[in-house]
C-alpha positions as CSV (number, residue, x, y, z in Angstrom):
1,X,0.0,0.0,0.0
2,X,1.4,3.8,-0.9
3,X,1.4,6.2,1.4
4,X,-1.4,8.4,-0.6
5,X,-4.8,7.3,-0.9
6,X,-7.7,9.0,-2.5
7,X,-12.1,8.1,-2.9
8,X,-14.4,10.0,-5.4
9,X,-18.1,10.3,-4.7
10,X,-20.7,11.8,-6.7
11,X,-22.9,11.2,-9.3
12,X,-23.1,13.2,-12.9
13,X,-26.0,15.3,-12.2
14,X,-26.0,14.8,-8.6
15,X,-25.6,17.7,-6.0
16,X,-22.0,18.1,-5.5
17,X,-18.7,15.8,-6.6
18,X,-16.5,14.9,-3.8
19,X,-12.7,13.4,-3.2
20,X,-10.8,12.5,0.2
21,X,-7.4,12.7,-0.9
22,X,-5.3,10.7,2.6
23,X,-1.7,10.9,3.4
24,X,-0.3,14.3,2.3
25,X,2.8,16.1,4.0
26,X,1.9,18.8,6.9
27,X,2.9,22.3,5.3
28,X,2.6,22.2,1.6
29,X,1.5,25.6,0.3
30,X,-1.7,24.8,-1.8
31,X,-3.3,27.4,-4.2
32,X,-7.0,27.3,-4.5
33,X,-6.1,29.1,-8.2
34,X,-4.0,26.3,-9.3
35,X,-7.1,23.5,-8.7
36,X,-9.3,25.8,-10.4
37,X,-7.1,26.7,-13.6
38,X,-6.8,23.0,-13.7
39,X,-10.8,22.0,-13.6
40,X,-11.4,24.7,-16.0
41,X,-8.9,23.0,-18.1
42,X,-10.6,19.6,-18.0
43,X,-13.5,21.9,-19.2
44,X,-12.5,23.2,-22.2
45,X,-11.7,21.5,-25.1
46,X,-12.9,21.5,-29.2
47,X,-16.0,19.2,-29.8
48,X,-17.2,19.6,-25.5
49,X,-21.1,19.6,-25.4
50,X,-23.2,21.8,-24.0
51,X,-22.8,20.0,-20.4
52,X,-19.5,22.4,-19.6
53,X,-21.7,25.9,-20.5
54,X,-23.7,25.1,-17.4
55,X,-20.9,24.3,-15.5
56,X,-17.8,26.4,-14.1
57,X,-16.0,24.3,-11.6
58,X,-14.6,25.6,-8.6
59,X,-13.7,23.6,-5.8
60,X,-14.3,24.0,-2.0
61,X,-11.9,22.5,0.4
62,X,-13.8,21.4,3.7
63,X,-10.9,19.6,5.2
64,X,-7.6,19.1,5.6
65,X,-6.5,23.0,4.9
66,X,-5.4,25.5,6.9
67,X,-4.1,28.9,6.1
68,X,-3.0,27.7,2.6
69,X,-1.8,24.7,4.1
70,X,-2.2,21.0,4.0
71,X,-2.2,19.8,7.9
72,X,-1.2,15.9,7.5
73,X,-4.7,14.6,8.0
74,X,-7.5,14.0,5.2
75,X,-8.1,16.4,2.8
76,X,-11.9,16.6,1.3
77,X,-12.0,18.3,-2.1
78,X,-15.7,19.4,-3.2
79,X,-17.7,21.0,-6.4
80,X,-20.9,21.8,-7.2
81,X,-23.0,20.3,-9.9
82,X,-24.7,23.7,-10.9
83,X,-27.3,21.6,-13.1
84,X,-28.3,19.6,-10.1
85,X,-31.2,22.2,-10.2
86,X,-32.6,20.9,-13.3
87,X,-32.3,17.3,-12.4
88,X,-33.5,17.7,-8.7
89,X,-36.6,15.3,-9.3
90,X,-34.5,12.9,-11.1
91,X,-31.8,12.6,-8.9
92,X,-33.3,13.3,-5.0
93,X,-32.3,10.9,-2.9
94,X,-35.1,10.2,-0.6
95,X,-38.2,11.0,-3.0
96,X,-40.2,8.5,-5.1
97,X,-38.6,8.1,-8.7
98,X,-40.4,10.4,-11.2
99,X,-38.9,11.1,-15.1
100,X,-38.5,7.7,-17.5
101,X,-36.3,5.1,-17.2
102,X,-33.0,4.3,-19.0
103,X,-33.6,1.0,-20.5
104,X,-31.8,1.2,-24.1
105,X,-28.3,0.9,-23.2
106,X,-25.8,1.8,-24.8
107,X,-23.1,0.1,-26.9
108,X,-19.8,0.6,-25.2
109,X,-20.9,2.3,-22.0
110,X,-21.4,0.5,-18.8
111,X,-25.0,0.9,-18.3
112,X,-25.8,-3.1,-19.8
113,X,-23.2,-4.4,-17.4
114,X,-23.7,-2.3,-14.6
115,X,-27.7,-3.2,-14.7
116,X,-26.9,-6.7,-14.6
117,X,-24.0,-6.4,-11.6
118,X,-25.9,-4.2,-9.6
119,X,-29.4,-5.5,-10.1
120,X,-31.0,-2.0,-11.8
121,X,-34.0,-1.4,-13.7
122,X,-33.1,1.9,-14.8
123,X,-29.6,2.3,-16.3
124,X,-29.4,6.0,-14.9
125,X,-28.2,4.3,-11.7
126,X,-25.5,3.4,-13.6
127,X,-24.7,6.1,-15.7
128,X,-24.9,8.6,-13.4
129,X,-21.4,7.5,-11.2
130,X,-19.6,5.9,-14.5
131,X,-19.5,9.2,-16.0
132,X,-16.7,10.9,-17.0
133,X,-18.1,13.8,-15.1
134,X,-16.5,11.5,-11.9
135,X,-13.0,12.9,-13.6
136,X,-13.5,16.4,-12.1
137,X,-12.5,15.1,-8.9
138,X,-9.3,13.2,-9.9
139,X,-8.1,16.7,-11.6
140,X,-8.6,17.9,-8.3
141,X,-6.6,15.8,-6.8
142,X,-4.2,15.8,-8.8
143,X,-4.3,19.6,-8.7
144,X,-3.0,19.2,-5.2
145,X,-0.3,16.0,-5.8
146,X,1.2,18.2,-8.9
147,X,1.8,21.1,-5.9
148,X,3.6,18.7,-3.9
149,X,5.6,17.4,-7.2
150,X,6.4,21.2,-8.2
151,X,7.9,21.9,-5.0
152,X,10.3,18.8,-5.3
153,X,11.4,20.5,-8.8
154,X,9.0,18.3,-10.9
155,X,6.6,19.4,-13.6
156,X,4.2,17.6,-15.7
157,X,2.4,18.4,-18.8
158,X,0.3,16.6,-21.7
159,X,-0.6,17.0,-25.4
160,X,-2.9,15.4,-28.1
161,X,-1.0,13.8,-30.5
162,X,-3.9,12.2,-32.7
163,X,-7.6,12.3,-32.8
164,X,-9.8,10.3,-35.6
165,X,-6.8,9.4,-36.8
166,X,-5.3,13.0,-37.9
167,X,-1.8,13.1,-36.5
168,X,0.3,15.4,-35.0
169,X,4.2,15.8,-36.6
170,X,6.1,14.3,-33.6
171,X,9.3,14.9,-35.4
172,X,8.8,18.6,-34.9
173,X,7.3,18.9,-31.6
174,X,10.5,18.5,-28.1
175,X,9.5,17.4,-24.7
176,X,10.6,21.0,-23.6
177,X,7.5,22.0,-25.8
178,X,5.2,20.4,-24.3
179,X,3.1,22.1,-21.8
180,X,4.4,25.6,-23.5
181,X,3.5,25.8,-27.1
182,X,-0.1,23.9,-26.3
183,X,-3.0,25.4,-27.7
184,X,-6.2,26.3,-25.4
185,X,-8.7,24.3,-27.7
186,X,-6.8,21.2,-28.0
187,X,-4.4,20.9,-26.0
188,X,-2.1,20.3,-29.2
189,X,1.6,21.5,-30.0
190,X,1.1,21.5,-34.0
191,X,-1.2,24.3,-35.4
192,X,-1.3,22.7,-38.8
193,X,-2.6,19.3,-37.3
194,X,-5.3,21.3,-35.2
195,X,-6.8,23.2,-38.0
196,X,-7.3,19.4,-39.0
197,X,-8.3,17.9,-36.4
198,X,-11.1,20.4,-35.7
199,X,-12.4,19.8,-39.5
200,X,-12.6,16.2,-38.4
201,X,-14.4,16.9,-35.1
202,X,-16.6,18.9,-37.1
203,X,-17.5,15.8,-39.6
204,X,-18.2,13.6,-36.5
205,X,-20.2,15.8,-34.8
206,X,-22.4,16.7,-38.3
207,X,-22.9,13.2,-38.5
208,X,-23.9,12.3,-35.1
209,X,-20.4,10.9,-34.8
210,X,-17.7,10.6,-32.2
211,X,-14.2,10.3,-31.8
212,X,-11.2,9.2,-30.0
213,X,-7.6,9.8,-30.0
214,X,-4.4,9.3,-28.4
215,X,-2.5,12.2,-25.8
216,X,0.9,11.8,-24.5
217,X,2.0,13.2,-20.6
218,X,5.7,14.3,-19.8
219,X,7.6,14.8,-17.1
220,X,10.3,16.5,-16.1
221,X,12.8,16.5,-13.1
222,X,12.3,12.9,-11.4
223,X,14.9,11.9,-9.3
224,X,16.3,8.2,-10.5
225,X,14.8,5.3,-8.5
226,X,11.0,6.0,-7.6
227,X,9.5,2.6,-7.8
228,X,11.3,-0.5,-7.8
229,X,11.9,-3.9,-9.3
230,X,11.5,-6.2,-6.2
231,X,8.0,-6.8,-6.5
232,X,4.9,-6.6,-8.5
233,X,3.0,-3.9,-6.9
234,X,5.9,-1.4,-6.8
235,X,7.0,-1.3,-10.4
236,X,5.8,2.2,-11.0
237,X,5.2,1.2,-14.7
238,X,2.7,-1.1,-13.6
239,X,1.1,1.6,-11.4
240,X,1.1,3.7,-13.8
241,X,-0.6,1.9,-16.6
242,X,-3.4,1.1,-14.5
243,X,-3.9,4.6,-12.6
244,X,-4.5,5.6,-17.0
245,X,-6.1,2.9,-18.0
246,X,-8.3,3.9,-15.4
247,X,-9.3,6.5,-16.9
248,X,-13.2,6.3,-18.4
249,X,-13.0,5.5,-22.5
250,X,-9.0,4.7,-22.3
251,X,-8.4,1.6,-24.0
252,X,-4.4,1.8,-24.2
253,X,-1.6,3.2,-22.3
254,X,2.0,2.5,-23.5
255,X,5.6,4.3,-21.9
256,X,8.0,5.0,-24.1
257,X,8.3,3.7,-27.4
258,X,5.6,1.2,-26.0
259,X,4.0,-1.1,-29.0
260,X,6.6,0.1,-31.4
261,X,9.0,-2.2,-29.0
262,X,7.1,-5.7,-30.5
263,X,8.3,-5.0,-34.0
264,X,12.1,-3.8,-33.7
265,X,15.0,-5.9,-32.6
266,X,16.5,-4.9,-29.4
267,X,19.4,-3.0,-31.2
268,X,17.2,-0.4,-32.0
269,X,14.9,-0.3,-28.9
270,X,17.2,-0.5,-25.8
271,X,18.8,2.7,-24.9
272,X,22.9,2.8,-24.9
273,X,23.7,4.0,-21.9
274,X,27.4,6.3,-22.0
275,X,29.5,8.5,-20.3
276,X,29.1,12.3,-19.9
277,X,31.1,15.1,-19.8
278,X,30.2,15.0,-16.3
279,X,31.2,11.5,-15.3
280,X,27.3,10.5,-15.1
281,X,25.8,8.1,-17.0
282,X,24.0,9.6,-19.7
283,X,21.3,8.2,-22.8
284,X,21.2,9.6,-26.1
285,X,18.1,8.2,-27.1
286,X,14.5,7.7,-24.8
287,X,12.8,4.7,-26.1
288,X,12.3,3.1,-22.7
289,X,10.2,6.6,-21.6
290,X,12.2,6.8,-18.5
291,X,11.7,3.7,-17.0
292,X,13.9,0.8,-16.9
293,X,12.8,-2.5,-14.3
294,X,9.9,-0.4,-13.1
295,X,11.9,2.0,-11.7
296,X,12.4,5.5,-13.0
297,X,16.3,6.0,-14.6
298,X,15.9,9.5,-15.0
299,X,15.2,10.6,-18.0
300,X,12.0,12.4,-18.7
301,X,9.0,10.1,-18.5
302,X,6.4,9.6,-21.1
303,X,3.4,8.0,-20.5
304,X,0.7,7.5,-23.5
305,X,-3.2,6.6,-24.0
306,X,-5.4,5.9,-26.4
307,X,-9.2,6.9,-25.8
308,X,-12.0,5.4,-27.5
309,X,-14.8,7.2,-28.8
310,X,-17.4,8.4,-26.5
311,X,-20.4,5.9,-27.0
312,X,-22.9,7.9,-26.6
313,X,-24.3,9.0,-30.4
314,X,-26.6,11.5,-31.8
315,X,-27.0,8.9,-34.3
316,X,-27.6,5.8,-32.4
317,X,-25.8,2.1,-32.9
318,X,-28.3,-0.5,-32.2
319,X,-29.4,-1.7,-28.7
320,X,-32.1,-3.5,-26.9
321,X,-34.3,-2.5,-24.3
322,X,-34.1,-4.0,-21.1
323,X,-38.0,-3.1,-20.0
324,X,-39.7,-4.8,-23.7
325,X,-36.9,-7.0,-25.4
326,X,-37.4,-4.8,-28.6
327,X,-34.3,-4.0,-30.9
328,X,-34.1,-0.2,-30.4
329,X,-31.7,3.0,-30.8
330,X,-29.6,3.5,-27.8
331,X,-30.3,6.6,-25.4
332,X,-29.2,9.6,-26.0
333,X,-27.6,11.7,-22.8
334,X,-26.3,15.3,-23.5
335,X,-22.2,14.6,-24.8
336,X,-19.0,15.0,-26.2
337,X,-18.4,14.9,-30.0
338,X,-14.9,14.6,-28.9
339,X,-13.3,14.3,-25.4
340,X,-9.6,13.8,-26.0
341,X,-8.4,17.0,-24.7
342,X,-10.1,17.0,-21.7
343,X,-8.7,13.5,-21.0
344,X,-5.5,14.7,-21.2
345,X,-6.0,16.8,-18.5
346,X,-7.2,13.6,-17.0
347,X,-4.7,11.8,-17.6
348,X,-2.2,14.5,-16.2
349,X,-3.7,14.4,-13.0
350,X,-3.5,10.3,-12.5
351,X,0.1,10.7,-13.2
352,X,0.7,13.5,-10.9
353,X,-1.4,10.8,-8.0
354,X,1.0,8.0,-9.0
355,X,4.3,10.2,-8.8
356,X,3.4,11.8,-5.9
357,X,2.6,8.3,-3.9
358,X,6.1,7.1,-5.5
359,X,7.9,9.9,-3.9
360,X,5.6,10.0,-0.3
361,X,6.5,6.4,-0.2
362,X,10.5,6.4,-0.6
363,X,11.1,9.3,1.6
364,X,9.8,10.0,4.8
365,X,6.8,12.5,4.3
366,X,4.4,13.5,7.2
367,X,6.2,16.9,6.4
368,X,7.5,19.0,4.1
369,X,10.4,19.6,6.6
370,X,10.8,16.1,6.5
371,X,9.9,15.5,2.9
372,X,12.6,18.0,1.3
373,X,15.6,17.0,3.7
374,X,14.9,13.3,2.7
375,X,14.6,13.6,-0.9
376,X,17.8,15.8,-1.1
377,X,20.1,13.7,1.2
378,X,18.8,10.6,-1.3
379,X,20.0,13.4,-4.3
380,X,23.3,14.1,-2.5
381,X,24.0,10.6,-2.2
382,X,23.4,9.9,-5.7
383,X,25.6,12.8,-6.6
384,X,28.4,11.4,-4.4
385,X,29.0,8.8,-6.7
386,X,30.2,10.9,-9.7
387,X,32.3,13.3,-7.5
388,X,36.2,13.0,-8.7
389,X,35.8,10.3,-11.1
């Protein structure tokens, strides 16, 4: 088990979203600004419905904070659905049920499965908590875990890199662009490939359509060794991948050169490893994405996810519904013609989780104080070794 912990609650159209975030360091300076700019960044985004017009995020912090600063003990993150107050009758949690039922489920959503699990008549009781509106409160929290990260000289960032199969050029685009050079509508480093990309959101969303993509998250300044080889659970790799993949609509996640690994022979997928002008060892190239036996080497890390389209359609795939057994069109909730942007903010935010943990974990952290003297007596250390060589 890490040393950080966090639980969402909160349904899409319910009254408020909430997170616990456990096991932060007494006396990190935490901005209220910095959680907001990042929930309205998981707002914006080209091809958003009408869903983030109602809605202006802020959060509320009714524990855990003092002063600007994190105490040690559980902090409890808060936002307020504003359309809550055109769903009260649908979503009140004591009063009988009024409004119809969700019975043609969706294609590719969890509202089949989660009926059958859970024993529902009405898929709303599904869709409501699988919604990707639950993501609000991970960008919180990671809001707060990227504060911790910045203050140990880390910095993370993301950028689309493909969306309905319009592509980015890589070749021009350098990690120390990344998180600089990004555009406000979607989130992408390549002006050419966004006019693009926006022509083909604009196709989808004519046609009823959706679409998915792929975004990429970097990271700067990690000390080497977070994570480690010895067991299962504390390859950071691992942990990674799953804190994406856990991400609603991701259906990949790859570090590095990932996939492109199967097809090359090891001469062109390991990186050399040499000497630099400073004694340390150095790499030329980044294939691994800055992790080598699940720890990090450090290099910058690169994390990447696909994201399938959103299933819900204005044009309807093909269903049928639970209450008659007829073949129907699925339902239709107000949605995304594309979501990849926002995801990436997403995805940003479960890294920043993951690396914090990582870091809480190896040094000793029920302070700051504490925190910062550990982490750079583990740096010194590490320097040691290169000293007079």
């Amino acid at each position: 088990m890490g040393h950080l912990r966090f639980v969402t609650g909160g349904e899409s159209h319910g009254a408020a979203l909430t997170a616990i975030l456990d096991g932060m360091p007494a006396g990190l300076r935490v901005l209220r600004e910095a959680i907001d700019e990042q929930l309205a960044r998981r707002q914006r985004g080209y091809g958003r419905g009408d869903r983030m017009k109602i809605e202006t995020d802020r959060v509320e912090v009714l524990s855990g904070l003092r002063f600007g600063e994190t105490l040690g003990s559980p902090i409890t993150l808060q936002v307020v659905n504003h359309d809550f107050a055109n769903w009260t009758e649908r979503m009140d949690p004591f009063e009988e049920p009024t409004g119809a039922k969700v019975t043609a489920v969706r294609p590719g959503h969890a509202d089949l499965t989660g009926v059958l699990k859970y024993d529902r008549a009405d898929a709303r009781d599904i869709l409501e908590r699988s919604s990707a509106r639950e993501t609000t409160m991970r960008v919180a929290v990671g809001a707060v875990c990227r504060q911790l990260l910045a203050a140990m000289g880390v910095t993370v960032a993301s950028h689309v890199t493909e969306i309905g199969g319009v592509t980015v050029d890589r070749t021009a685009i350098r990690d120390e662009d990344v998180g600089v050079t990004n555009s406000s509508d979607l989130n992408c480093c390549d002006p050419a490939a966004e006019t693009r990309i926006k022509a083909r959101i604009d196709e989808a969303k004519a046609a009823g359509d959706t679409l998915g993509g792929v975004f990429e998250v970097v990271v700067h300044g990690l000390p080497v060794g977070l994570g480690s080889h010895t067991q299962w659970d504390r390859r950071l790799d691992g942990r990674l991948a799953g804190a994406v993949m856990s991400i609603q609509a991701i259906k990949g996640v790859e570090i590095g050169a990932g996939f492109a690994c199967a097809h090359l022979p090891g001469s062109e997928v390991h990186d050399e490893i040499h000497r630099g002008a400073d004694g340390r060892p150095c790499r030329k190239t980044n294939r691994a994405g800055g992790l080598e036996g699940g720890m990090t080497n450090g290099e910058t890390l690169v994390v990447r996810a696909a994201m399938k389209p959103i299933p819900t359609l204005m044009t309807p795939l093909q269903t049928v519904d639970l209450a008659t057994g007829a073949a129907v069109s699925a339902s239709k909730e107000r949605s995304d013609a594309c979501a990849v942007p926002a995801a990436s903010v997403v995805g940003e935010a479960m890294v920043s989780f993951v690396l914090a943990d990582a870091i809480c974990t190896q040094f000793h952290a029920d302070s700051m104080t504490d925190l910062t003297a550990s982490l750079a007596a583990y740096r010194e250390r590490l320097e040691s070794r290169w000293m007079n060589r």
